[in-house]
C-alpha positions as CSV (number, residue, x, y, z in Angstrom):
1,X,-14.1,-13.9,-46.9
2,X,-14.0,-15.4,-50.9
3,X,-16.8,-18.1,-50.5
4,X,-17.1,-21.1,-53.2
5,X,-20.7,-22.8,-53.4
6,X,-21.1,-21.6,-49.8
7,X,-17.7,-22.8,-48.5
8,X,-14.3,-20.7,-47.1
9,X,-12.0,-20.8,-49.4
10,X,-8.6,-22.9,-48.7
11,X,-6.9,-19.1,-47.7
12,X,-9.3,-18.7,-45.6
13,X,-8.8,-22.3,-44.2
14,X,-5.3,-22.1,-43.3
15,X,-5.9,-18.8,-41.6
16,X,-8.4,-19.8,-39.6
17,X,-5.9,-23.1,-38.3
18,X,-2.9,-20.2,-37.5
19,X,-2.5,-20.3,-33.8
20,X,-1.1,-16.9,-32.1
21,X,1.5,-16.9,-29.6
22,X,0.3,-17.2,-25.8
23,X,-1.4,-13.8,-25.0
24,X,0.8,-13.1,-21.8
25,X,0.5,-9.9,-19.9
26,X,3.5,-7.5,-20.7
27,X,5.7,-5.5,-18.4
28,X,5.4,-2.3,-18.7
29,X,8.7,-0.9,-20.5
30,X,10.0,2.4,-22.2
31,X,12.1,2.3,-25.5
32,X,14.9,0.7,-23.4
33,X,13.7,0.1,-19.3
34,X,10.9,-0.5,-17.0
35,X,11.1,3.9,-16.0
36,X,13.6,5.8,-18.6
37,X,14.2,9.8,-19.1
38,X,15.6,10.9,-22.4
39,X,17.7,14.1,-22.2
40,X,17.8,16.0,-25.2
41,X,18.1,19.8,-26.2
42,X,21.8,20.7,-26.1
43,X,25.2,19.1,-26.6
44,X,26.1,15.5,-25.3
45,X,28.7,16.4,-23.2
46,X,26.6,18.5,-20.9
47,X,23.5,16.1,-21.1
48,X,26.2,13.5,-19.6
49,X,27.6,16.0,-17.3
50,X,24.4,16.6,-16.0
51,X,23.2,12.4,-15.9
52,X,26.5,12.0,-13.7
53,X,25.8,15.1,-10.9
54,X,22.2,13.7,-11.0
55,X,22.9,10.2,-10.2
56,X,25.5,11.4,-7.1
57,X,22.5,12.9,-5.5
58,X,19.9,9.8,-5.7
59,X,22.1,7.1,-6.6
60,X,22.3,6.2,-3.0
61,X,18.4,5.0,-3.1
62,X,18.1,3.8,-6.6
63,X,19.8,2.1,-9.2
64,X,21.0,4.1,-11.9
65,X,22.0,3.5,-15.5
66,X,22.6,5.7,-18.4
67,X,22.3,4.8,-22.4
68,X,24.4,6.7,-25.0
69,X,26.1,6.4,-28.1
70,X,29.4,6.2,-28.6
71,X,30.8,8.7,-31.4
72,X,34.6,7.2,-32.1
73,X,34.2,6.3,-36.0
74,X,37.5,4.0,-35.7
75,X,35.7,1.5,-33.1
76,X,35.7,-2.1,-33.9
77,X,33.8,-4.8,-31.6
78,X,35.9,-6.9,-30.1
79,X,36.4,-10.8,-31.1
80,X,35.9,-11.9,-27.8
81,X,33.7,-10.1,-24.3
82,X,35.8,-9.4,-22.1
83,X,34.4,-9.0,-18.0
84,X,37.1,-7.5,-16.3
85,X,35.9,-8.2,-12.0
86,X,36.9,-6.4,-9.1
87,X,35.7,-7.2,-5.7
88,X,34.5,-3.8,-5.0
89,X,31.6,-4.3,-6.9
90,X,32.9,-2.4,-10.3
91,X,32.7,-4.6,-13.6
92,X,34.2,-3.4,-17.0
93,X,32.2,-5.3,-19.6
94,X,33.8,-5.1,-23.3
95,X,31.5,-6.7,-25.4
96,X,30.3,-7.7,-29.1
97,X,27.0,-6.2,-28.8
98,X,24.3,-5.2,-31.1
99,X,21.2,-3.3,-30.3
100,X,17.8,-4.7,-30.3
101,X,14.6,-3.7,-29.0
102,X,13.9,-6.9,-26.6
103,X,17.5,-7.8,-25.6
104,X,18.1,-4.3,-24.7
105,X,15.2,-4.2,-22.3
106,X,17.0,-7.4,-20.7
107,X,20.2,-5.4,-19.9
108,X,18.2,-2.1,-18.4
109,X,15.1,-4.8,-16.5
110,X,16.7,-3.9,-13.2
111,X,17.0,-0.5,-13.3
112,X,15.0,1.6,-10.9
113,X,15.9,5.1,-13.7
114,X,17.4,4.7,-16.8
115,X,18.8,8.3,-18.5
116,X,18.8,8.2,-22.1
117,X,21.1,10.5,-24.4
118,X,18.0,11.7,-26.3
119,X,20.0,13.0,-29.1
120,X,20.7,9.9,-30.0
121,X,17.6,7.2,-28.8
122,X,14.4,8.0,-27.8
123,X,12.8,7.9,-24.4
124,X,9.4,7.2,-22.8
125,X,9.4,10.3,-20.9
126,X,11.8,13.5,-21.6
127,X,13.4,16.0,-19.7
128,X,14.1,19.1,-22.4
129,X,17.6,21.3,-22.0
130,X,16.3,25.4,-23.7
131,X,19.6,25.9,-24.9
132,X,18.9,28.6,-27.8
133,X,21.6,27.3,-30.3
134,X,19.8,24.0,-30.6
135,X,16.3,24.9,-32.7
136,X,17.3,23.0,-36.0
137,X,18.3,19.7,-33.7
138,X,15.2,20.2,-31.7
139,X,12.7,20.4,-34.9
140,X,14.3,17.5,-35.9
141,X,13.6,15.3,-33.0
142,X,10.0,17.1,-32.4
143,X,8.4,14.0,-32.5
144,X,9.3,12.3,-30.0
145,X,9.1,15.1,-27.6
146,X,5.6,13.6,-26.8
147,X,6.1,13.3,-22.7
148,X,7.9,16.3,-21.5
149,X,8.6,16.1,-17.6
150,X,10.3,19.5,-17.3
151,X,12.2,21.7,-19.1
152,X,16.0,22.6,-17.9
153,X,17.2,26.3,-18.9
154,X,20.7,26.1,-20.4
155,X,21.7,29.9,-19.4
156,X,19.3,33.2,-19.5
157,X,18.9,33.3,-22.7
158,X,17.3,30.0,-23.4
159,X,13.8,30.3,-25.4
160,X,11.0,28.6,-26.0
161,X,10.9,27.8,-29.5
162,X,7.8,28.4,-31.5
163,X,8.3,24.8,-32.6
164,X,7.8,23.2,-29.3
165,X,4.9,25.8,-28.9
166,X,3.1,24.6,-31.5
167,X,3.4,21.0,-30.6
168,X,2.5,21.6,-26.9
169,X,0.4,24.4,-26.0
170,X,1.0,24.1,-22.6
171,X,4.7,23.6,-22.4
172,X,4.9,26.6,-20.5
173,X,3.3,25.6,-17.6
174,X,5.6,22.8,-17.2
175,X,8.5,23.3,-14.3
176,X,11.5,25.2,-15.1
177,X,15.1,25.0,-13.6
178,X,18.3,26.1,-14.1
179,X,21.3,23.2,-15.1
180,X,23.3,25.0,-12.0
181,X,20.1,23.9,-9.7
182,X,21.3,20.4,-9.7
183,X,19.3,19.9,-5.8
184,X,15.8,20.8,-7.3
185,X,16.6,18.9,-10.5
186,X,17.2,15.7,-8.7
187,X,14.6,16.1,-6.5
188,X,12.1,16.4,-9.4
189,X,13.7,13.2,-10.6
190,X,13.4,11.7,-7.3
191,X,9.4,12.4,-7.3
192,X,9.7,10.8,-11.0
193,X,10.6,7.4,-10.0
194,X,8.8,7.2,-7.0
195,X,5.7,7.9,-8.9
196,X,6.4,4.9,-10.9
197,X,6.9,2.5,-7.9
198,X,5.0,-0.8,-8.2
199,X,1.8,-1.1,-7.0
200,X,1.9,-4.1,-4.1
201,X,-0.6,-6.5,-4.1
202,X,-1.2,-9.6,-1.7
203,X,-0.4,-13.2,-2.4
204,X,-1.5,-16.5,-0.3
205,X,0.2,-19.1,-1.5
206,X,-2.4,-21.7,-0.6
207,X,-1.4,-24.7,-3.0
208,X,1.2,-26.4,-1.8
209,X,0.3,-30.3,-1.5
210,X,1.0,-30.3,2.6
211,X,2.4,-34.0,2.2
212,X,3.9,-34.0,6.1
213,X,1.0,-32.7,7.1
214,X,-1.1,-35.5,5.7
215,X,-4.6,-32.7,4.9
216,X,-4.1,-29.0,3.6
217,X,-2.3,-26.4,5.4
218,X,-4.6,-23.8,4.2
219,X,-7.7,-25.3,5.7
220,X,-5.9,-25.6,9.4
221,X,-8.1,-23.6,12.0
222,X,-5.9,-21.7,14.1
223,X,-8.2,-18.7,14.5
224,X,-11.8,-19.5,13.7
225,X,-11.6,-19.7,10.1
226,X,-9.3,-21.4,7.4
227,X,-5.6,-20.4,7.6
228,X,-6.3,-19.7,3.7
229,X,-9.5,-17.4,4.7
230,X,-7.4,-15.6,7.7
231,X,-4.2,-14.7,5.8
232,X,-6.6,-13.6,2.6
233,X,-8.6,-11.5,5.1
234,X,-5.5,-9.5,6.7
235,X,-3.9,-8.8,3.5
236,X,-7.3,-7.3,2.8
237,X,-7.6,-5.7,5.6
238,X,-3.8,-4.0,5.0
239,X,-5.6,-2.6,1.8
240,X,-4.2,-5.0,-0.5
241,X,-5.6,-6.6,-3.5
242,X,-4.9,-10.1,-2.9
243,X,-5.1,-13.4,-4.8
244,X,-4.7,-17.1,-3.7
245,X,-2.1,-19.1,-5.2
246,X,-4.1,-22.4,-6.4
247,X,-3.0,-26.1,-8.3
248,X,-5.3,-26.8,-11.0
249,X,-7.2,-29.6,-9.6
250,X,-8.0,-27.1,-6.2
251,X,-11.5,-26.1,-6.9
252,X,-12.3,-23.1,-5.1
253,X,-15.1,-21.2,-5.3
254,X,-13.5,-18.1,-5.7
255,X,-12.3,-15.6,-8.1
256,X,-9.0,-13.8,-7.0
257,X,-7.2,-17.1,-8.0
258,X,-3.5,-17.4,-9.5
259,X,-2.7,-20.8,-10.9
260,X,0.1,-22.2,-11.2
261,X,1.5,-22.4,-14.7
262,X,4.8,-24.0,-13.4
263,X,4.2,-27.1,-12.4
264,X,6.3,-29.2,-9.5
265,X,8.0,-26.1,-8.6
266,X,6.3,-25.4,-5.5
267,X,6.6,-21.8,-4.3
268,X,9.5,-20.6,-6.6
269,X,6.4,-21.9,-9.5
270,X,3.7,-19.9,-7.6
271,X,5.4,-16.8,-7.4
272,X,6.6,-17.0,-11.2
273,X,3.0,-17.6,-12.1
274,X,1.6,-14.5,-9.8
275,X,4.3,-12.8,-11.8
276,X,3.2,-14.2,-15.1
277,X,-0.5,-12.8,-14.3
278,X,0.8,-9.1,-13.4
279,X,5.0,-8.5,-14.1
280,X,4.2,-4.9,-13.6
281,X,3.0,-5.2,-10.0
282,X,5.2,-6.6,-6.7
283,X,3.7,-9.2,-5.0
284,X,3.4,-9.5,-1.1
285,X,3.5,-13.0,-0.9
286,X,2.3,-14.9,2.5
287,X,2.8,-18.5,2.8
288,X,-0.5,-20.4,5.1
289,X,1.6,-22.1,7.4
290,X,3.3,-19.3,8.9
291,X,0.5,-18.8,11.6
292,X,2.4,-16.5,14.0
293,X,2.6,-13.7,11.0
294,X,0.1,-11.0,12.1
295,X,-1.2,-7.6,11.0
296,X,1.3,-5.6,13.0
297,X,4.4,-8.2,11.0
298,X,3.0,-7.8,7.7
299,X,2.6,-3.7,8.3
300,X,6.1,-3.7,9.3
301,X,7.4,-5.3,6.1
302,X,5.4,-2.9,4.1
303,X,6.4,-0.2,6.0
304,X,10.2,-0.7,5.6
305,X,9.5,-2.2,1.6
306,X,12.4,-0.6,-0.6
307,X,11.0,-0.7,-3.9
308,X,15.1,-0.2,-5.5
309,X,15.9,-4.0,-4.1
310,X,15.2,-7.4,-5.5
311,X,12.7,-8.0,-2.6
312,X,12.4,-6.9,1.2
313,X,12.5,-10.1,3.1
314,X,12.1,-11.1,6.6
315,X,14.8,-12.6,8.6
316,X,14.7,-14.3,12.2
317,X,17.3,-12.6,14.4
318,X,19.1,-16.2,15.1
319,X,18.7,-17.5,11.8
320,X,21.5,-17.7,9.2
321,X,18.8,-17.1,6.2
322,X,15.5,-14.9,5.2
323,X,12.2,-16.4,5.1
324,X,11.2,-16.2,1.0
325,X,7.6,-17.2,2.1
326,X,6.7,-13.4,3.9
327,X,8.6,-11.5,1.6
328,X,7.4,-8.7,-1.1
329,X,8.8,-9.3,-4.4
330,X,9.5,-6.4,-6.9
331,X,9.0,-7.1,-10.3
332,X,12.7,-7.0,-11.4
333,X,12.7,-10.0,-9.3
334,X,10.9,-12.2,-12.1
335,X,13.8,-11.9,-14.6
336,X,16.0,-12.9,-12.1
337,X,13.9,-15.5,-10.9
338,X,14.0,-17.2,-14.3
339,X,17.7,-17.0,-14.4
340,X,17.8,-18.9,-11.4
341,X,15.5,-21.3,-13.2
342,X,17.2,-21.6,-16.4
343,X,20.1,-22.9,-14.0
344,X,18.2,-25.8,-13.0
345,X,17.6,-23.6,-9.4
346,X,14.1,-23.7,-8.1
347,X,14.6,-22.4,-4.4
348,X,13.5,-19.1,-4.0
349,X,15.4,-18.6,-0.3
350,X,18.6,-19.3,-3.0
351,X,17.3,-16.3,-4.6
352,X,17.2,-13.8,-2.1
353,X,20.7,-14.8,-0.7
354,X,22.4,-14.5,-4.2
355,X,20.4,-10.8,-4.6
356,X,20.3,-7.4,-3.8
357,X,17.4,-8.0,-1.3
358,X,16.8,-5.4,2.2
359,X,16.7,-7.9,5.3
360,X,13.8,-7.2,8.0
361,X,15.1,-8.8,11.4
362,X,12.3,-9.9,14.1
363,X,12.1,-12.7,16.7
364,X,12.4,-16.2,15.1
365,X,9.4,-17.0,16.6
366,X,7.3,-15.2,14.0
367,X,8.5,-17.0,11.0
368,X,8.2,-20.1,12.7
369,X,7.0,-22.4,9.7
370,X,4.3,-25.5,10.9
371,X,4.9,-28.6,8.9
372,X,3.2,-32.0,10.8
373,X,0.1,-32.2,13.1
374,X,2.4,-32.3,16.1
375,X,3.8,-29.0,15.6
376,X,-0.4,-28.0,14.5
377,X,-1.0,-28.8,17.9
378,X,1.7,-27.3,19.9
379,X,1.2,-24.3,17.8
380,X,-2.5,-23.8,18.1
381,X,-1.6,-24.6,21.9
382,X,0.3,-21.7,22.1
383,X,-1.6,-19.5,20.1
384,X,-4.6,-20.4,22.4
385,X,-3.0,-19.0,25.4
């Protein structure tokens, strides 16, 4: 620091006034997606040959994409996007596009696997095609062969090159397969992503303002203890980290709190914030006044979780719509989530009818929500017997 008769220096000053952005957790992305594979080693039309009989084997359990380049010279963008619809689901997108390194992460957010042509972008993780006509096109991309998965033999005369050698000793220990052996490749690729499946922690959301009510939901005894203490204490005992979802003004002797960082938005706001605190984990979330939810519910939701939806809801048997107050949220939920909210929509049930979302049915009775101290009564009645 240049000091003057003992004093920082104006630099120094107006450095010391500069305000950083907001140090917000991350999620946890490739070059391009959340989980990506760059194939490289051989030509493109075989890497994309091999991306296509890939995704027909797992395709039916996660969502799929693939990145590569285009290699017409004579293409022009367009002067207008063009979304061509049908309703089976396919959409032709024709569009002025140009890459960048946060927008494209925004296309590829929901993605459970996203292949990358590696000859032309890199990739967080890399599956390697031996083809032994490819050395010069290998030393040039050497660098960012820095994750290898496995290695795929182009025919029997595929090598090793010293190159790849020298820049990983142990690349022969890694798993070898043939590009014929299209079961054992996908199965590899299978193990891939579910290796990268979010970890699932626990949230109560235990600050909702319990106006009808007329005192707080999460401090109802229905079973000994707080509702707040009971539902933190089963999520715990399901082996799940879990945090309460607290205003600002709650004081609460406690440290696994989440505040809420969106204000007046009730749950839609708590989830966003549990989101905020951790995008890269999904979140179990348990609402307090939803007192007929036990251990035996709870380990049926996690056990039929599909990590490749939006979120795995419950839904009573007799009821026209899931409950979004039981449900376990995936992280590719928060971008959607914000969508919603950028759309002036702050209803999170909106969110799970408008998404790709597995529905749970059980008896309505078990997402029967408790509101006013009549229903307290009849409930903790009923519970009683």
């Amino acid at each position: 620091m240049n000091i003057i008769n003992n004093k920082p220096s104006f630099s120094h000053t107006i450095m010391k006034k500069h305000q950083k952005h907001a140090k917000l957790t991350r999620r946890n992305f490739g070059q391009m997606a959340p989980f990506e594979l760059a194939i490289l080693g051989t030509k493109c039309s075989i890497i994309k040959e091999l991306v296509k009989e890939v995704s027909l084997k797992i395709s039916h359990k996660y969502k799929i994409a693939y990145a590569d380049a285009s290699h017409d010279k004579e293409t022009l963008a367009p002067s207008y996007d063009e979304f061509t619809f049908h309703h089976s689901g396919d959409l032709k997108n024709h569009g002025n596009y140009h890459m960048n390194p946060y927008t494209d992460k925004s296309l590829l957010a929901s993605y459970d696997l996203a292949f990358i042509n590696g000859n032309h972008y890199p990739g967080k993780q890399q599956i390697l095609i031996l083809d032994s006509e490819k050395e010069a096109s290998i030393l040039k991309r050497i660098d960012q062969l820095d994750n290898i998965a496995f290695l795929i033999n182009l025919n029997h005369k595929s090598i090793i090159f010293d190159c790849l050698k020298e820049k990983h000793p142990d690349i022969e220990r890694l798993e070898v397969y043939s590009i014929h052996d299209i079961d054992k490749i996908s199965a590899h690729v299978l193990k891939l992503i579910e290796a990268n499946t979010a970890t699932l922690c626990g949230l109560v959301l235990a600050g909702g303002e319990s106006v009808r009510m007329g005192k707080d939901k999460g401090l109802l005894d229905y079973f000994g203890k707080s509702q707040r203490v009971y539902s933190l204490e089963m999520l715990e005992k399901l082996n799940l980290k879990t945090y309460l979802s607290v205003r600002k003004e709650q004081k609460l002797d406690q440290n696994n709190t989440i505040e809420d960082k969106l204000i007046g938005l009730g749950p839609f706001g708590a989830i966003c914030s549990a989101f905020q605190h951790d995008p890269n984990i999904a979140w179990l979330v348990l609402a307090t006044d939803l007192p007929y939810a036990d251990e035996k519910l709870i380990q049926r939701l996690i056990e039929e979780r599909d990590s490749s939806k939006v979120a795995t809801a419950l839904k009573g048997k007799n009821k026209k719509f899931p409950e979004p107050l039981i449900t376990i949220w995936e992280p590719k939920a928060y971008p959607i989530m914000l969508q919603f909210l950028a759309q002036g929509i702050s209803c999170p049930r909106k969110v799970l009818i408008n998404s790709d979302v597995k529905l749970v049915e059980v008896p309505d009775d078990f997402i029967t929500n408790v509101n006013t101290p009549e229903e307290f009564t009849a409930v903790k009645k009923d519970l009683g017997k």
